[in-house]
N, C-alpha and C positions, 0 to 999 in steps of 0.2 A: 219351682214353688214361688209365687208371686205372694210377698210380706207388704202388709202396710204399715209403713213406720212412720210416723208424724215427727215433721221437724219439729215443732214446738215443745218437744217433751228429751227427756232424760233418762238413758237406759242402765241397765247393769248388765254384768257378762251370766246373772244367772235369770234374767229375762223377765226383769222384771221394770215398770217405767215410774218415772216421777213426773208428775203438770204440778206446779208452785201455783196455788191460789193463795194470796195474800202473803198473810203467816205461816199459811198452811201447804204440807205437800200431800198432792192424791196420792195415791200407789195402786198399780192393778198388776198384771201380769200381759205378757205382749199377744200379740198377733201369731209371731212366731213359734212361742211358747204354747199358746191355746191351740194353735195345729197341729202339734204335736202330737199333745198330750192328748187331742180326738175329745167327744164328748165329756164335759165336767159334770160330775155326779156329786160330788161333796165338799162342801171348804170348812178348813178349822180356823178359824180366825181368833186374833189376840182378844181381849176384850177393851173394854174403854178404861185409859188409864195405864196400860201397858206399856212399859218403858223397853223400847226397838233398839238393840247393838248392831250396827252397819255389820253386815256380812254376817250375823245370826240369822237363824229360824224365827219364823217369827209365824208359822202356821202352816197347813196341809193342804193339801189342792189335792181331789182324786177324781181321775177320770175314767171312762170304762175301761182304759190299754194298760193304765198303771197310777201309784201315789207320788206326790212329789212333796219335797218340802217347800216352804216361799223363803227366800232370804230375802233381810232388810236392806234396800239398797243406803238409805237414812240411819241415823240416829235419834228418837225424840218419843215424845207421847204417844199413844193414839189415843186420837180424838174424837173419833166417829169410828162407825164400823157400815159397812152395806149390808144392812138387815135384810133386805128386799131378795139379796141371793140364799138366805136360807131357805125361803122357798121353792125358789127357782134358779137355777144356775146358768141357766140357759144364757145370758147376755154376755158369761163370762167368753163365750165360743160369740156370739152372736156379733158384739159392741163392747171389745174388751176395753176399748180409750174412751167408751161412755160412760152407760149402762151398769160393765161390768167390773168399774173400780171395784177396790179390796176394800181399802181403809184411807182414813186421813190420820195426819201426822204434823203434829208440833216438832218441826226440828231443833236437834240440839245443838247443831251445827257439823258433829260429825257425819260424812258419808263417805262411801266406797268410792271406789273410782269408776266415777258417771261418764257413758259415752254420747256423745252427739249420735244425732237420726244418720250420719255418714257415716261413721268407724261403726255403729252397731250394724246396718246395712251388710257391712262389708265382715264383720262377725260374723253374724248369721249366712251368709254368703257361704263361708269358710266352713262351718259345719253341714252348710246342704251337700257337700259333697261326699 
């Protein structure tokens, strides 16, 4: 299985990534994760204002194979939500490092323990087996 992991970004061990714009951190769900879990059919998402615990729930992902929970790789606000995927979910499978971000997040300075585009590689790696 051939993953695309972008250096530029910050993963979690539950597959989930961060791109820091500004003050702000994106959050989506990976490559490896969206393969998985096969076609995305519904996302529950925090609302705006919703205060994120590193390594809580913080929303539902469900695709045709099965439901998942999302864990917060961050600690902080959210600040935005991706409206555009209640419509369609489609990008979250399509352009999940676009398109098909989750949410943005004012951090609070707490986070999980974030792994570089190499140790996550080699994560995901370690479970395709």
């Amino acid at each position: 299985m051939s993953t695309n992991i972008p250096a530029d970004l910050k993963y979690s061990k539950s597959d989930e990534w961060v791109r820091s714009e500004g003050d702000e951190l994106v959050i989506g769900i990976t490559d490896f994760a969206q393969d998985a879990l096969g076609d995305i059919v519904y996302l529950d998402l925090p609302k705006i204002g919703a205060q994120l615990v590193p390594g809580a729930s913080f929303g539902v992902i469900e695709s045709v194979k099965a439901s998942s929970d999302l864990f917060a790789p961050v600690g902080g606000e959210v600040v935005a939500i991706n409206t555009a995927l209640d419509r369609d979910q489609a990008p979250v499978n399509s352009d999940p490092y676009g398109a098909g971000w989750l949410i943005r997040v004012r951090p609070n300075g707490a986070t999980e323990e974030l792994l570089d585009a190499a140790a996550y590689a080699t994560y995901c790696a370690e479970r395709a087996h």
